[in-house]
Wavefront OBJ file of the C-alpha trace (Angstrom):
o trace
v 143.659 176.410 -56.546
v 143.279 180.440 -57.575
v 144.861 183.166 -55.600
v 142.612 184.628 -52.913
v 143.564 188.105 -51.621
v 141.875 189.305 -48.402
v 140.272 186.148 -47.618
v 141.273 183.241 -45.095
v 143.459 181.561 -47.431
v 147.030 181.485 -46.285
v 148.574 184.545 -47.870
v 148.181 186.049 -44.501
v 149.674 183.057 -42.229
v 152.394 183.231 -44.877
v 153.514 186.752 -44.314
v 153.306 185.716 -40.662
v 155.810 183.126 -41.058
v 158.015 185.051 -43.482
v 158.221 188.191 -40.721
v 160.033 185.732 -38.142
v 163.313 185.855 -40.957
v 165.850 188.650 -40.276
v 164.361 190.569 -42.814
v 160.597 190.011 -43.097
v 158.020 191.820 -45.259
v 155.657 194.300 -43.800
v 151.736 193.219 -44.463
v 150.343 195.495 -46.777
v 147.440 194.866 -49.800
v 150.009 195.262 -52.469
v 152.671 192.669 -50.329
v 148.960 189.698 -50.112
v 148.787 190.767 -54.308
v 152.195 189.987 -55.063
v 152.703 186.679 -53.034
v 149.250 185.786 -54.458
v 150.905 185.798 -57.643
v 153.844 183.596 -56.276
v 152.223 181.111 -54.654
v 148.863 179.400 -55.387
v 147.073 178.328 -52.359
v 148.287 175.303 -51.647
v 152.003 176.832 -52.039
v 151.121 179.217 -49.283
v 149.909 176.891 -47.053
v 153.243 174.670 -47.809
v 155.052 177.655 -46.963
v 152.906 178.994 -44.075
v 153.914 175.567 -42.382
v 157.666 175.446 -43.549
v 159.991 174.777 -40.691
v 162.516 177.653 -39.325
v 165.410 175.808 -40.500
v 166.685 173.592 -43.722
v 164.519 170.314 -43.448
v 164.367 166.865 -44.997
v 161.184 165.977 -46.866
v 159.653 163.847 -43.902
v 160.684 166.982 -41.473
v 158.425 168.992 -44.195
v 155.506 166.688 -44.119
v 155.259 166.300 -40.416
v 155.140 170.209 -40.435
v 152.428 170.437 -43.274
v 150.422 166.901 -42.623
v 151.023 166.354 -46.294
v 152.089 162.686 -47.100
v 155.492 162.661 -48.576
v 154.575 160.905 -51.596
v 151.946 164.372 -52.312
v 154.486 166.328 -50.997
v 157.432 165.995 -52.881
v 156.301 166.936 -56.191
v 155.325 169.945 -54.805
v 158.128 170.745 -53.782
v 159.816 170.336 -56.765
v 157.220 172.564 -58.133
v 158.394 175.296 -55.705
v 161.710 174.839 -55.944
v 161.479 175.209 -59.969
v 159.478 178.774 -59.490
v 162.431 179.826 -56.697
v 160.327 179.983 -53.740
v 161.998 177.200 -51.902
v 165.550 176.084 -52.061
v 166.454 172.151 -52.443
v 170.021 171.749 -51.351
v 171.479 167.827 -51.769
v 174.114 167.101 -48.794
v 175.252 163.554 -48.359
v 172.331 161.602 -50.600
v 169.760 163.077 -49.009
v 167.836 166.542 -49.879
v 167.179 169.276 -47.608
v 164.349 172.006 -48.191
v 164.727 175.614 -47.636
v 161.900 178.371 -47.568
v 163.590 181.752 -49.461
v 162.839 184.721 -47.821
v 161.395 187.437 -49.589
v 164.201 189.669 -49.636
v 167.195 188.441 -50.382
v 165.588 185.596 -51.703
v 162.235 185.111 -53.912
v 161.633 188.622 -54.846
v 164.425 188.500 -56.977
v 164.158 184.879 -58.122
v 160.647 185.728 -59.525
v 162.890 188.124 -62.176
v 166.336 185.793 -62.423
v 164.483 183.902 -65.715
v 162.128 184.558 -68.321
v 158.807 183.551 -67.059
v 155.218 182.838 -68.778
v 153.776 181.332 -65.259
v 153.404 184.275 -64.171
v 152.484 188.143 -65.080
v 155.971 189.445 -64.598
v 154.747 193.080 -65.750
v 151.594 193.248 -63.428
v 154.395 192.047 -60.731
v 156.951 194.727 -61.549
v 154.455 197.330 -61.006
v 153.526 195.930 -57.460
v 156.900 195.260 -56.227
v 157.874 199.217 -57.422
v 154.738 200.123 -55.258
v 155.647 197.992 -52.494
v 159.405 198.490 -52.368
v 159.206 202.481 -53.218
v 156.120 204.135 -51.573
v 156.678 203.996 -47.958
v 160.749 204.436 -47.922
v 160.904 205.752 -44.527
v 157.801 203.464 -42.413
v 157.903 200.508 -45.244
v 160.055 197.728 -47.163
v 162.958 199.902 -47.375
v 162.903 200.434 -43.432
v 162.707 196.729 -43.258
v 165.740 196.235 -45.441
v 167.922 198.700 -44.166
v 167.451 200.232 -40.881
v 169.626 198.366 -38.699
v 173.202 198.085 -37.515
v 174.192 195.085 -39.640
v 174.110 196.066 -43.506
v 172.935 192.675 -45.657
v 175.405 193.860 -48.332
v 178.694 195.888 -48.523
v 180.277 197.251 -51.191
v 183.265 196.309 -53.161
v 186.588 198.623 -54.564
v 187.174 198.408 -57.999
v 190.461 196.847 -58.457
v 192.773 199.293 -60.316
v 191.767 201.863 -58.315
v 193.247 200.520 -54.802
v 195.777 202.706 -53.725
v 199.559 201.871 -54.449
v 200.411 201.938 -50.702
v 197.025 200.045 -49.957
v 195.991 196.285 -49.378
v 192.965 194.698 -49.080
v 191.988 191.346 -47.585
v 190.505 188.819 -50.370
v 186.886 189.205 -48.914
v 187.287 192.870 -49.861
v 188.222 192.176 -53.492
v 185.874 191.007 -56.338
v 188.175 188.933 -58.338
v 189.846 187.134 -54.918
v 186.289 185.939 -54.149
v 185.559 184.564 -57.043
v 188.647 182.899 -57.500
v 188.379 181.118 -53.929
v 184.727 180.277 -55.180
v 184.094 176.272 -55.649
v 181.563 176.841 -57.967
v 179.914 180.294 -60.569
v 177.266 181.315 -62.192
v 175.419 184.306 -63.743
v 171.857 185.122 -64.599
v 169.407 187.991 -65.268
v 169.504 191.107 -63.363
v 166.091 191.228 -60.876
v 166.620 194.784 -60.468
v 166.963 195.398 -64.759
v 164.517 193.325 -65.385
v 161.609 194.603 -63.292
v 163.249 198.035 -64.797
v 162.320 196.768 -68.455
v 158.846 195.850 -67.352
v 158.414 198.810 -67.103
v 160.214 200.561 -69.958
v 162.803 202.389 -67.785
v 166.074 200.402 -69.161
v 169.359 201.146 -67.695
v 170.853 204.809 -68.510
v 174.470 203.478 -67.936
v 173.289 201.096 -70.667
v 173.630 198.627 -68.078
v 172.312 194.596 -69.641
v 169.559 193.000 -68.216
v 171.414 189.540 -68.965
v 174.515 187.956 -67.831
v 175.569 190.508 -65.261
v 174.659 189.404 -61.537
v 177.056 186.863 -60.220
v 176.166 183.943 -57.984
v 178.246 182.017 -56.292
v 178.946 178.395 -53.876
v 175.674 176.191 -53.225
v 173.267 178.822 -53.649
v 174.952 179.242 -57.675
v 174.470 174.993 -58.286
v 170.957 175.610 -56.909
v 170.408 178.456 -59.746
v 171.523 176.387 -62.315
v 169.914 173.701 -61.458
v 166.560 175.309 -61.237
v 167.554 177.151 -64.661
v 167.721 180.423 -62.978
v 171.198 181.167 -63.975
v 174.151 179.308 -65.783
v 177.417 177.776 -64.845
v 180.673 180.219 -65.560
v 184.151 179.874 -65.465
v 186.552 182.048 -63.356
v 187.471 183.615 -66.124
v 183.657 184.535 -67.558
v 183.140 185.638 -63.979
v 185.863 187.991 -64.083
v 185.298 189.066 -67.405
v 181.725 189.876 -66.435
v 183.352 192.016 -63.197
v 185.741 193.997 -65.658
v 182.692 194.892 -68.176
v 180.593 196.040 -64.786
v 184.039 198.639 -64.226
v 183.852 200.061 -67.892
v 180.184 200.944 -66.878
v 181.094 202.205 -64.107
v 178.619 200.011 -61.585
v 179.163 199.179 -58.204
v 179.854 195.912 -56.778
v 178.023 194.582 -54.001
v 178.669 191.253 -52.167
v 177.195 189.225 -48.886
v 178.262 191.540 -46.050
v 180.257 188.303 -44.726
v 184.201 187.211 -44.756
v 183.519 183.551 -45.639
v 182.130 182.089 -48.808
v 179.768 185.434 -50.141
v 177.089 184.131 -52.566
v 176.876 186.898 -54.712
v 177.761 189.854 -56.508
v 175.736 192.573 -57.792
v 176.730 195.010 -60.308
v 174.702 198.004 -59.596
v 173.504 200.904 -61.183
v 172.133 204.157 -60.097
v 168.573 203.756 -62.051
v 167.768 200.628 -61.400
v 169.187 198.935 -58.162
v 166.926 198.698 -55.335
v 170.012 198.768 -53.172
v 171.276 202.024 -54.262
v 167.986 203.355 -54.269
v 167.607 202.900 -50.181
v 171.096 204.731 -50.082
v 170.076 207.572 -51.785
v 166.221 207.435 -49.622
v 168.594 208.257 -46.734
v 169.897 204.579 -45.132
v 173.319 205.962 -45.655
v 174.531 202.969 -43.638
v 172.230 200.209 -45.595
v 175.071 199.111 -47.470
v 178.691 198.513 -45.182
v 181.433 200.481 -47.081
v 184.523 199.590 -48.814
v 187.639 200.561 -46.513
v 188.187 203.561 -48.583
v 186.892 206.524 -49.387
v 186.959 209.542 -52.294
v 188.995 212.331 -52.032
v 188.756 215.458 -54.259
v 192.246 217.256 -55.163
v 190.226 221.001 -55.311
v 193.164 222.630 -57.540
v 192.634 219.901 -60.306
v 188.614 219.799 -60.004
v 187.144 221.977 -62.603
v 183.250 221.372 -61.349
v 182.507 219.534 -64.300
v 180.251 217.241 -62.847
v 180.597 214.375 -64.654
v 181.919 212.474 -61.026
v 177.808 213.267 -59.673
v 176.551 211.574 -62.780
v 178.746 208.630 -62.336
v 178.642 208.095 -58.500
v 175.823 205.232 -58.173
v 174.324 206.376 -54.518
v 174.531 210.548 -54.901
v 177.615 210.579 -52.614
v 178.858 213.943 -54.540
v 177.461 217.306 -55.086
v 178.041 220.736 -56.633
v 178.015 223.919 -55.006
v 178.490 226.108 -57.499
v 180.614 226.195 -61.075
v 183.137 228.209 -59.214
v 183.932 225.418 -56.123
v 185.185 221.868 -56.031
v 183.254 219.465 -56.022
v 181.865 218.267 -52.799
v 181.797 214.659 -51.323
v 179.530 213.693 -48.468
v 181.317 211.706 -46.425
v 178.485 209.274 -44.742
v 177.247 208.265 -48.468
v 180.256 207.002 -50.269
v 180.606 203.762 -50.467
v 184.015 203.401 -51.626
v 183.761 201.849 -54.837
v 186.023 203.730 -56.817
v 183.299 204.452 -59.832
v 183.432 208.233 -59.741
v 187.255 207.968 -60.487
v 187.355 206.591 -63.814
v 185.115 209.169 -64.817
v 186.970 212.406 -63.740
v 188.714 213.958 -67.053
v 191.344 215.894 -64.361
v 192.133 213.072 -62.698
v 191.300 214.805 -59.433
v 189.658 211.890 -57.499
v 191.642 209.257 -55.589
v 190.360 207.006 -52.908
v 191.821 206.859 -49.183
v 192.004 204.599 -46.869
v 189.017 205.326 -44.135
v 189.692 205.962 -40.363
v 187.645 202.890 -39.530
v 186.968 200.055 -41.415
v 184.012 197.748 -41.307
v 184.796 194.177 -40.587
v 181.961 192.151 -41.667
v 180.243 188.941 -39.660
v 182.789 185.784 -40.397
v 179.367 183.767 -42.099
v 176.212 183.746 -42.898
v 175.022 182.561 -40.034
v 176.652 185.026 -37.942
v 175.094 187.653 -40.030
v 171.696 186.867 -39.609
v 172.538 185.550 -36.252
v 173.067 189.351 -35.281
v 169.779 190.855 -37.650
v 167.446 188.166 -35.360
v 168.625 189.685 -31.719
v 168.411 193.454 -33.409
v 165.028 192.317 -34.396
v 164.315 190.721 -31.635
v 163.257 187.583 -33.855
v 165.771 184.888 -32.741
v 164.450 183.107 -29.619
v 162.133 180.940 -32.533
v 165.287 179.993 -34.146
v 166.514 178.778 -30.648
v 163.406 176.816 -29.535
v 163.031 175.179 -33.464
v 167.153 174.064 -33.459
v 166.268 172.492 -29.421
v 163.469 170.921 -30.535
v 165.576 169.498 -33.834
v 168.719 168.941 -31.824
v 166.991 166.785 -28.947
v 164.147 164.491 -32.074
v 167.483 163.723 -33.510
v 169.654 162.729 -30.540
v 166.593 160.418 -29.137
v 165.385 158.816 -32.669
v 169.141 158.110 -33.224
v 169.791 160.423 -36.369
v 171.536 163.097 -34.791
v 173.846 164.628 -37.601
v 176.232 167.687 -38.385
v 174.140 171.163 -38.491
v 174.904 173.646 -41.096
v 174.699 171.700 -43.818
v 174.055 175.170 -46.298
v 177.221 177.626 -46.129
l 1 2 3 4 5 6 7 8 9 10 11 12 13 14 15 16 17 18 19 20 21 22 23 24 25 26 27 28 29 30 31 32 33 34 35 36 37 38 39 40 41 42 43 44 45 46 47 48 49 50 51 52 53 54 55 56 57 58 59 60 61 62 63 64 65 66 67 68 69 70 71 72 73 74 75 76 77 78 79 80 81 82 83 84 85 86 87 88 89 90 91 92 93 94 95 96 97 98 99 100 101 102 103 104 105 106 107 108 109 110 111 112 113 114 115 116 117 118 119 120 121 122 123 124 125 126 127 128 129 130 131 132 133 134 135 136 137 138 139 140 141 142 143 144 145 146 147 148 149 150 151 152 153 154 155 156 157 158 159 160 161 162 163 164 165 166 167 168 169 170 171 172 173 174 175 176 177 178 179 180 181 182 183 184 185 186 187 188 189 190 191 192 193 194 195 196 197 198 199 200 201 202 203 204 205 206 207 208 209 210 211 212 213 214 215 216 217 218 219 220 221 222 223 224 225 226 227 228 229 230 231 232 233 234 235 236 237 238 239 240 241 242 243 244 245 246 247 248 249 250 251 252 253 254 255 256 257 258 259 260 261 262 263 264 265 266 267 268 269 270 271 272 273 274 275 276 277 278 279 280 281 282 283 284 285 286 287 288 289 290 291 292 293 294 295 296 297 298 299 300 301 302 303 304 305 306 307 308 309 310 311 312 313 314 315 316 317 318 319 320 321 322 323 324 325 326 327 328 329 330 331 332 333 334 335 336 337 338 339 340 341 342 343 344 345 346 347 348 349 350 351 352 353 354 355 356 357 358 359 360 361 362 363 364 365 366 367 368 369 370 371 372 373 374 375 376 377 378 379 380 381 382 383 384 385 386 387 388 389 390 391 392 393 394 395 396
């Protein structure tokens, strides 16, 4: 079927069912273009129906009215363009409908794609994501008490007298990882679309980590491929040398990712520097400037990957705003006096223990969860009276 924009097709039930997620996407002409582009018609009304929580295929059909034998090829179909996730657990498959953000926004931009007009895309998701930083997506994203993401220290620049717990340190999680993979950068490549590469010289390929179920799912779907611990790591150390930031799941158990982010392309440092200063949960450290060593030479600004530092004047040290930093450690390498060093913070962050804690807590700030309770009642109760009650949380 062709797209329809603005008409009752289900672009518009769709956005209604992607706004009960923890992070929804605000209704706008250039949002009903974009999804338009995602989905044909009969995709969106698949995914208009889609229940709250993973599903089997039969749970799927009863929701859509779609026979199962019409219905599973289409969702293969969906699952191969990354707007549903298929997740095997114990011989049978369970269906998952991505959110936009994090989710099939950036799945649209993980592979090379021919399906679809990746450059007319890139030009509406810079509209959508950019125009309206302070009322729009960005708002969406990161105006609330529980960051999505957090940031990550660079290794050799933890303090001698310092620890950190594994879920604090790239290369722990990825070692404690059952499964890797790596893929295109979404951010880079929307970037390239629209001939604004990287100026850290940042690549587009083999540079965003995935990790667990949601990694075997990439690969599978050819969205990414498999790594070992060591190409993972390797990957991590290159990100250091150009001085990008990691970012992770804002979770202690089993993260799923991590980004290696740049100042010039990175949606996520882009919403710190709009002003979410606390859209991104901070390392438990922060920069500190030795002012008899710092010359003002600025290179530190250039490097820091959300704005955190500024110069006064020539004649001053540099300054460091205190509610931007993330922590990272990225400024450091690049100071010639060696006059940065990071400290531990007065308070540290402790993220949610899972993923389902985490979005657990963006559904009552949102004010979005009591669907989520009524869909796992009505689940919990078909399944204890038909006999086929079984283990929830099947995805990590």
């Amino acid at each position: 079927m062709g797209h329809q924009v603005g008409t009752k097709s289900s672009i518009v039930p769709l956005i209604d069912r992607l706004n009960k997620y923890p992070v929804g996407l605000p209704d706008s002409e250039t949002l009903r273009q974009i999804l338009s582009h995602l989905f044909d018609e009969q995709e969106a009304y698949i995914a208009s129906r889609f229940p709250l929580e993973e599903s089997t295929l039969t749970e799927v059909a009863q929701a859509t009215g779609i026979s199962c034998a019409e219905l599973a090829p289409l969702l293969d179909r969906m699952a191969d363009k990354g707007v549903i996730m298929d997740l095997p657990y114990e011989g049978e498959t369970y269906y998952l409908l991505m959110p936009g953000l994090i989710g099939f926004f950036e799945f649209s931009f993980m592979k090379l794609r021919d399906d679809i007009p990746q450059t007319e895309i890139a030009q509406l998701m810079y509209e959508y994501l950019y125009s309206n930083p302070q009322t729009g997506m960005a708002k969406e994203f990161f105006d609330s008490k529980t960051p999505l993401t957090r940031s990550l220290v660079y290794d050799d620049q933890i303090p001698v007298d310092s620890e950190v717990t594994s879920y604090e340190n790239a290369r722990k999680i990825i070692e404690q990882a059952d499964f890797g993979a790596v893929g295109i950068c979404y951010c880079r490549h929307k970037k390239h679309h629209l001939q604004q590469p990287c100026e850290k010289g940042a690549p587009m390929e083999d540079t965003c980590i995935s990790l667990g179920s949601g990694a075997r799912f990439l690969v599978r779907r050819g969205f990414a491929k498999e790594q070992s611990k060591e190409q993972l790591l390797a990957i991590v150390e290159q990100a250091r040398r150009l001085g990008l930031t990691h970012i992770t799941d804002n979770i202690r158990q089993q993260p799923a990712f991590i980004c290696n982010c740049c100042s010039c392309c990175c949606e996520l440092m882009a919403g710190v520097q709009a002003g979410y200063h606390n859209g991104i949960a901070k390392a438990p450290f922060i920069a500190e400037i030795n002012p008899i060593k710092c010359n003002s030479c600025g290179r530190c600004i250039s490097s820091c990957n959300v704005s955190a530092l500024v110069a006064i004047d020539r004649q001053q040290p540099i300054q460091i705003k205190q509610q931007v930093c993330l922590g990272c450690g990225a400024c450091l390498a690049a100071c010639p006096q060696q006059a940065l060093k990071l400290i531990p913070r007065d308070k540290k962050q402790k993220p949610p223990k899972n993923r389902t804690m985490l979005m657990g807590k963006r559904l009552l700030e949102r004010q979005r969860a009591m669907p989520f309770i009524v869909s796992g009642f009505k689940k919990a109760c078909h399944r204890i009276f038909s006999g086929q009650f079984r283990q929830k949380s099947k995805i990590p």
